[in-house]
C-alpha positions in Angstrom: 17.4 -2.9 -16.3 18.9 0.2 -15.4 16.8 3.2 -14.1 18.0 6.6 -13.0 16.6 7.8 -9.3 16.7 11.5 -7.8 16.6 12.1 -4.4 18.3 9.4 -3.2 20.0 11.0 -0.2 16.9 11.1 1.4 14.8 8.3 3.7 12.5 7.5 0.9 14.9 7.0 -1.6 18.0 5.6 0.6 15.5 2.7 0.9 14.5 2.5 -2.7 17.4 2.0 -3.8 18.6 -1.0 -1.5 15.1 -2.2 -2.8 16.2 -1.8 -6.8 19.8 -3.4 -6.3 18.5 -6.3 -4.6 16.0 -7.3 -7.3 18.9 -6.8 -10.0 18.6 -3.0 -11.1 21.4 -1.2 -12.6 20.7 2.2 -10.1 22.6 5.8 -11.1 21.5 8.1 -8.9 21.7 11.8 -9.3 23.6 14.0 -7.1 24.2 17.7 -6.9 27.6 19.0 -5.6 28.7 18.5 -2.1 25.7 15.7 -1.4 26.5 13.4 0.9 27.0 10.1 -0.8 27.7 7.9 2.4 23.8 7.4 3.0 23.4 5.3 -0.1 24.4 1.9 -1.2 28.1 1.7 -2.7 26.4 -0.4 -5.4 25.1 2.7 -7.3 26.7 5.0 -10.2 26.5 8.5 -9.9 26.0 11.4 -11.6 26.8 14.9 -10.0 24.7 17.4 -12.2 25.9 20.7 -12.6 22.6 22.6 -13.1 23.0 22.4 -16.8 20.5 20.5 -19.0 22.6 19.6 -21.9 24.8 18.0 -19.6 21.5 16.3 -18.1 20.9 15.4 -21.7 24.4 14.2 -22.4 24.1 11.7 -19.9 20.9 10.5 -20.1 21.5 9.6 -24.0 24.5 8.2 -22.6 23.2 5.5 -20.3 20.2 4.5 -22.4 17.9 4.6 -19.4 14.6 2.4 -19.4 13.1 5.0 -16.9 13.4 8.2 -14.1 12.3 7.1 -10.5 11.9 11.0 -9.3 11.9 11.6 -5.4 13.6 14.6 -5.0 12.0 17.2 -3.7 12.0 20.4 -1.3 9.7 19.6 1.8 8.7 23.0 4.0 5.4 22.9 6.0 5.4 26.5 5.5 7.3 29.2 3.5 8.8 32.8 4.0 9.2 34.7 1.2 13.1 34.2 0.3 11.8 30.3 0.0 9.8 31.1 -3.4 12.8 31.0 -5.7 14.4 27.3 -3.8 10.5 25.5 -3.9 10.4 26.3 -7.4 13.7 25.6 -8.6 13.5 21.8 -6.6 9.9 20.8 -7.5 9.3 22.6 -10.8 12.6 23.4 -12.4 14.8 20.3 -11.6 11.8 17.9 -12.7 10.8 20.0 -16.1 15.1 19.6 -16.7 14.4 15.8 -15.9 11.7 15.3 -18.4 13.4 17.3 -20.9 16.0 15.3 -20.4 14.1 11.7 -20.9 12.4 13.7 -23.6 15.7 13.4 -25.9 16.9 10.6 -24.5 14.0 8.2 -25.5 13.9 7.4 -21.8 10.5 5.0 -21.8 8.9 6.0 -18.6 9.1 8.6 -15.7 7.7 7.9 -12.3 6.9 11.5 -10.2 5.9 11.6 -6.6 3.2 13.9 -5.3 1.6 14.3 -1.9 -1.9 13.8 -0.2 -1.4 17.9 0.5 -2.2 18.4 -2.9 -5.7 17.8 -1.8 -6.9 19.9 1.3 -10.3 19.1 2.2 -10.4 15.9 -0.5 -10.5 18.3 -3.2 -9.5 17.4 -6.8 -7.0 20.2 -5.9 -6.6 22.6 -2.9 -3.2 23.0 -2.5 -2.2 22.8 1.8 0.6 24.8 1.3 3.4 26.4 -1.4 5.3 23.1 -1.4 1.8 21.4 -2.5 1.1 24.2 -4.9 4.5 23.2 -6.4 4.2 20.2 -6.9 1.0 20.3 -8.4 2.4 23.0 -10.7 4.9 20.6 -12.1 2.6 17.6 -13.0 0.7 20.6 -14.8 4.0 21.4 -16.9 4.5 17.6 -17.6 1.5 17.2 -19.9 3.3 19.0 -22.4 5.9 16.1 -22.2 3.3 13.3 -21.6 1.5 15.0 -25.0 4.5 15.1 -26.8 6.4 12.2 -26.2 6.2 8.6 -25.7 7.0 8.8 -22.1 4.7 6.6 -20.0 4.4 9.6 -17.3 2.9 8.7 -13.9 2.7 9.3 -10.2 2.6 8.1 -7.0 1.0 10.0 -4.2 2.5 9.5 -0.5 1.5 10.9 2.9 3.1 10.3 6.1 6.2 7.8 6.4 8.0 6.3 8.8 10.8 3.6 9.2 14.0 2.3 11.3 17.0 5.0 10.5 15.0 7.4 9.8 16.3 11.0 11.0 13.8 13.2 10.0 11.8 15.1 12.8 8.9 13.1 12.4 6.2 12.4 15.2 7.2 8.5 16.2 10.8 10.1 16.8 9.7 12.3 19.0 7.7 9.9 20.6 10.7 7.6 21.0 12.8 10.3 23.1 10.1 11.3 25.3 9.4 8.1 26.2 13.1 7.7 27.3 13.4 11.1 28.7 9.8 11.3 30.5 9.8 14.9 29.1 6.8 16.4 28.7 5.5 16.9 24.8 3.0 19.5 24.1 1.0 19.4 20.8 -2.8 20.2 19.5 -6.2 18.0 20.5 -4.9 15.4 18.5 -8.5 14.9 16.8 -6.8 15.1 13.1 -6.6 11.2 11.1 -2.9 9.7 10.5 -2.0 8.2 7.2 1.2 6.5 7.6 2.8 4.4 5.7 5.8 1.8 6.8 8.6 2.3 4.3 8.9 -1.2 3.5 5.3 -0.8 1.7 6.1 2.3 0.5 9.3 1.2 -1.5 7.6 -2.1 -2.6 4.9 -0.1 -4.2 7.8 1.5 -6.3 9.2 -1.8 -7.0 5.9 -3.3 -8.3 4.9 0.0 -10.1 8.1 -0.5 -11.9 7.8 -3.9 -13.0 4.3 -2.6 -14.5 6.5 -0.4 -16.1 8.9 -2.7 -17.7 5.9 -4.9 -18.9 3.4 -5.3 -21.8 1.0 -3.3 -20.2 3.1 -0.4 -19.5 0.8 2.2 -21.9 -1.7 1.2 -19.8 -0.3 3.1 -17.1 0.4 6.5 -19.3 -0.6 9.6 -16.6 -2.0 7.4 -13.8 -1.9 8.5 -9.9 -2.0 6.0 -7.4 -1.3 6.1 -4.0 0.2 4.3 -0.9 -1.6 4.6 1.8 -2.5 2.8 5.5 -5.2 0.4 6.1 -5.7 1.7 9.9 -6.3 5.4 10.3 -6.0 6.3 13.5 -6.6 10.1 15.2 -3.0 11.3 16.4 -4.8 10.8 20.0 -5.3 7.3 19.3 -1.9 6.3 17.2 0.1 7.5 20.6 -2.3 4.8 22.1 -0.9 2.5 19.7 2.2 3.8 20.3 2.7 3.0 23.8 0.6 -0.2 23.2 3.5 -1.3 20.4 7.0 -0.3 22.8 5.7 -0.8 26.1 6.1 2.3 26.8 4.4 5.4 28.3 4.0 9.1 26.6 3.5 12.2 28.7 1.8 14.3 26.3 -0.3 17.4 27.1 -2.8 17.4 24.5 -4.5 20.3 23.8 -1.4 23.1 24.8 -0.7 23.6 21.0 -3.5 25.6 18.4 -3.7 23.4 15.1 -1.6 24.9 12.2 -3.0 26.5 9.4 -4.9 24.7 7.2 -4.6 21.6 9.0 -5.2 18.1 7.2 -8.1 16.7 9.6 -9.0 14.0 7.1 -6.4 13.0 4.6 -7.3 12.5 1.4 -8.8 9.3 0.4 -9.9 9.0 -3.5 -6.9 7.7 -4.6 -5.8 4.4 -6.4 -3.1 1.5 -5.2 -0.7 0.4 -7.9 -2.3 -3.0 -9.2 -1.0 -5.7 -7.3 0.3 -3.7 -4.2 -1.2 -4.7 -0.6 0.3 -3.0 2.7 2.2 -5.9 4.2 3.2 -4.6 8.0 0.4 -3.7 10.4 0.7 -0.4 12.0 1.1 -1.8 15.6 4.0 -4.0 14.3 6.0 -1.6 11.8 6.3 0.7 15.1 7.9 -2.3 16.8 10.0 -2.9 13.7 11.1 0.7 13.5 11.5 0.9 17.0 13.2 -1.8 17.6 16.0 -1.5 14.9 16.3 2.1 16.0 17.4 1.1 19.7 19.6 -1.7 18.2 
């Protein structure tokens, strides 16, 4: 089976595609020019796209893909204005040239990922931000490829995610340093609930929507959402609890010294569906020890 993945430079997808190799997937991954390729497993193939489609097209008939695992993406919390024109082109553009793409290649199914922060408030849509809005904006310009095509067009939906390796400037790394430093780590009441998923659920989640993919009942899944998610959602309060709880550890945190930020998620959002067949396998207490752990390895 041999599937083509975006993004895979980044945490998510570094991990995804360890995941796919193991289980016996032929993995090309797309690059753009001057990526750094030494984050991802030398079993891969890739493909440096030039920011033409008809090459995009070129290759994609080339390889005779069975599907597009799409993670790429341009994350910012918030925007300034001379962001507009780099949101659009990453999360709109770059995924209309991919399904264009699969369009004339025959390719037989696309997975896309979206975000909880498409839905402030649990809305059916209230964007939390541009990136949101973006992202939203391009499953919107994939019905025309889902109603003109055979593509079996879905998504998954993430949150929060966290993992050993991971170099992002997420909360549970700040946590880590403090805890060594005995700084002191300012941030808001720390009322708002955590969904955060351990990246070995989140790629298996992948893997088993894939296989769905690859099956008998794969129309069956033709413009389905579904979503990872935790089991335990905890207030931000309470997961540094946990934290310490998990490393033995103890955080000085002042909570309360920070305002919330605009249009903050107090209650993610919760109306979504799991992949059939997908359970989270690591409690919250122990993927923090896992992640932990490995990271002071």
């Amino acid at each position: 089976m041999k599937v083509l993945v975006t993004g895979a430079t980044g945490f998510i997808g570094q991990n995804l595609v360890k995941v796919l190799i193991a289980n016996g997937f032929e993995v090309h991954v797309i690059i753009r020019k001057g990526s750094n390729r030494e984050s991802i497993d030398s079993g891969v193939s890739f493909f440096e796209y030039s920011g033409e489609v008809e090459d995009l097209i070129a290759y994609t008939q080339k390889e005779n893909f069975s599907g597009i695992i799409h993670l790429a993406s341009l994350f910012l919390a918030t925007h300034t204005p001379k962001d507009i024109a780099m949101l659009i082109n990453s999360n709109v553009t770059f995924g209309t040239e991919l399904l264009e793409a699969a369009k004339h290649s025959n390719i037989k199914w696309f997975i896309n990922t979206g975000t909880f922060w498409q839905h402030f408030e649990g809305d059916a849509y209230n964007p939390v931000n541009l990136y949101a809005a973006t992202k939203e904006a391009f499953e919107s310009v994939a019905k025309y490829y889902i109603e003109t095509s055979e593509i079996i067009f879905t998504t998954i939906k993430l949150n929060d995610t966290f993992g050993p390796n991971d170099t992002r400037n997420k909360v549970f790394n700040l946590w880590s340093k403090i805890a060594k430093t005995k700084e002191t780590l300012e941030m808001s009441e720390g009322e708002q609930l955590i969904d955060i998923s351990y990246i070995d659920d989140v790629v298996n989640a992948y893997l088993i929507l894939v296989k769905h993919l690859n099956s008998t009942e794969a129309k069956s899944f033709k413009n389905r959402t579904f979503v990872v998610t935790q089991e335990q959602k905890l207030s931000l309060k309470e997961l540094a609890t946990l934290f310490e709880e998990a490393t033995n550890s103890t955080l000085n945190i002042t909570w309360g010294a920070r305002e919330y930020r605009e249009r903050e998620v107090m209650h993610p959002w919760s109306n979504g569906e799991k992949v059939p067949g997908w359970k989270q396998q690591f409690s919250l207490k122990k993927a923090i020890q896992q992640t932990v752990g490995k990271n002071n390895d």
